[in-house]
C-alpha positions, 0 to 999 in steps of 0.5 A: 726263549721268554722274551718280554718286552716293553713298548709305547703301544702307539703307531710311531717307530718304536711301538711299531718295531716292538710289536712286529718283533714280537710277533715274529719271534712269536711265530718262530716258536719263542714265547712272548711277553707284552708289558705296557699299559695296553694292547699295542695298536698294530695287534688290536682286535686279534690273538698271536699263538705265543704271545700273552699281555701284560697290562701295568695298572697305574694307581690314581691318588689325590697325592700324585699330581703325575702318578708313578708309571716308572714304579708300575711298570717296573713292578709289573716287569718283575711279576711277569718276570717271577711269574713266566721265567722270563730269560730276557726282557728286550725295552724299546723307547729308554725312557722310562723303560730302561729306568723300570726295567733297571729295578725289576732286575734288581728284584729278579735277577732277568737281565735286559736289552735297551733298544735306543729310539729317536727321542730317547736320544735327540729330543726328551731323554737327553733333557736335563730334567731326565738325562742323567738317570735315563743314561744310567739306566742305559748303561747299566742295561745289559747290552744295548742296541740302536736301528742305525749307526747316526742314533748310536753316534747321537747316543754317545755324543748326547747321552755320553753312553760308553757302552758298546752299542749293536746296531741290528736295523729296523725291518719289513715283512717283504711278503706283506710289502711287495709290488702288485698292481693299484686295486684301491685308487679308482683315479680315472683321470690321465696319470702323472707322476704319482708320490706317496707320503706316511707318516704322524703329521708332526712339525719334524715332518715338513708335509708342507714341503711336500705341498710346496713341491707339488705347486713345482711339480704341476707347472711341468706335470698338471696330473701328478699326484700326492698321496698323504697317508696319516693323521696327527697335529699337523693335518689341520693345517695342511689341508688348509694350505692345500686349499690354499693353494688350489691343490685339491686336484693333485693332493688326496689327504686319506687320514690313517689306513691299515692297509699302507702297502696297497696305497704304496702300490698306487704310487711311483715314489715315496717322498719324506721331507723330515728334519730328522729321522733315525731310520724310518720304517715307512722308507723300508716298506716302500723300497720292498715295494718296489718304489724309489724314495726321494727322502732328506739327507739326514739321520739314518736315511743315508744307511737306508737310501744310496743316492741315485741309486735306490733313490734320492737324497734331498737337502733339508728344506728344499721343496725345488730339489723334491720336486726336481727328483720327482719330475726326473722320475716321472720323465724316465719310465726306465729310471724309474723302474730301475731305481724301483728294482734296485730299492726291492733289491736293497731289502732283500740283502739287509732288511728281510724279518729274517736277517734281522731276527737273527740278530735280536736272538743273538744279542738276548743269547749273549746276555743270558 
């Protein structure tokens, strides 16, 4: 099959969910398409058999205060898609792909699939200044599908979308994301609990609750430990508030990293303290890792985490209950290997590449 698709090439959720789809179904043989304004972060610097770019070139002009990225796009789309044969262009993040996408289809006929992400629904695509042609754009797409049943729901409730909405969940490659022993951290000091933490540093995040937690934490535990993995707005300031608090000792701030899944082998836990979430990729990488995650009750968490099971599902903004799973963790080596193993085993039922391909697949087939 040709499949295109369209993405934020950054390292949120949504770019990060396009670019390993592509690159999967790459590898099964199909013949991939990347149309967006450069090459997606998670690929940079190498070439995929199967895969081929598509940069959209914007025109600056002194006339467009904004220039007209919607109309690049979709012209863009519709080349690639005369051009390669495309069968199916699969947009991820609505806004303002499925706009594009939308009136590339009416120029060459190739039906598309919107994949719905967080904001698409609870933050920009529902604001007024664009709610009503990024809905239409939804419904007229020719299926749409969403990672969690908490984003379908918003969708509906939000955007009023009456279209049937397939909810196939985010995905971890179990093989690249398995537990194996610590070789980066070279931490010579006694070992207490260990957290780890991924994500942009955006205020939705509430790292600082995390750094909170740990000032609890250390009382009980004075060589636990908190890894923050990531970089964005908000790091500034945390690590103002980790000095703050005297907390160098036990907070390792390491900016970004490529090689997330062997920071998560150095750690005993995951912690993310988010106000929202649809369904976090850092939760699924860090339960194939084998590690329990201590996460807020919010969003599509609760599809991903039961409680007391494969982890623990926290109130918003309550540093105590963190830092109370944490200690419970730290003081019950079994606890923790069983919720570890239990987490593992929540992959390998619903969130392996493979499970999760098929259902892309069979939605592109239903459309064509």
């Amino acid at each position: 099959m040709k499949i295109g698709i369209t993405c934020y090439p950054t390292v949120g959720g949504s770019g990060i969910l396009a670019t390993r789809l592509g690159v999967e179904l790459a590898k099964k043989g199909h013949e991939i398409h990347f149309i967006t304004y450069q090459r997606p972060v998670a690929i940079q610097g190498y070439d995929i058999p199967n895969l081929k770019m598509h940069h959209v070139n914007v025109v600056e002009y002194p006339l467009f205060k904004y220039p007209p990225y919607t109309i690049a796009l979709a012209s863009e789309m519709a080349r690639v898609s005369e051009r390669e044969n495309l069968d199916v262009i699969n947009i991820h993040y609505a806004l303002p792909h499925a706009t594009a996408a939308q009136l590339a289809r009416e120029k060459t006929g190739v039906p598309y699939v919107t994949t719905l992400h967080g904001s698409d629904v609870t933050i920009l695509g529902s604001d007024p200044s664009y709610e009503p042609i990024n809905t239409m754009s939804i419904e007229s797409s020719d299926a749409v599908t969403t990672v969690s049943h908490y984003m379908a729901e918003e969708a509906r409730k939000t955007l009023g979308v009456k279209q049937e909405i397939q909810v196939i969940p985010n995905f971890v490659d179990h093989e690249a994301f398995t537990p194996a022993p610590c070789h980066i951290i070279d931490n010579p000091r006694p070992r207490g609990i260990t957290l780890v933490h991924v994500s942009n540093f955006r205020p939705v995040k509430r790292v600082d609750d995390l750094v909170y937690c740990m000032c609890i934490i250390t009382k009980k535990d004075p060589n636990a430990q908190l890894i923050l993995v990531g970089d964005g707005p908000e790091r500034h300031r945390i690590e103002r508030l980790i000095d703050k608090l005297d907390l160098r000792k036990n907070i390792m701030v390491t900016g970004y990293r490529s090689d997330v899944a062997e920071v998560m082998n150095c750690a005993d836990a995951l912690v993310l303290s988010s106000e929202s979430e649809n369904a976090p990729l850092t939760i699924l990488e860090a339960m194939s890792c084998g590690l329990p995650v201590i996460a807020s009750n919010v969003g599509g968490i609760p599809e991903q985490i039961t409680d007391g099971e494969n982890g623990f599902l926290i109130p918003l903004k309550n540093p105590e209950k963190i830092a109370e799973a944490a200690l419970k963790l730290g003081a019950d080596e079994k606890l923790l290997a069983e919720m570890g193993a239990k987490a593992r085993a929540t992959v390998l039922q619903h969130f392996t590449k493979d499970k999760v391909l098929d259902q892309y697949l069979a939605v592109y087939e239903s459309v064509l």
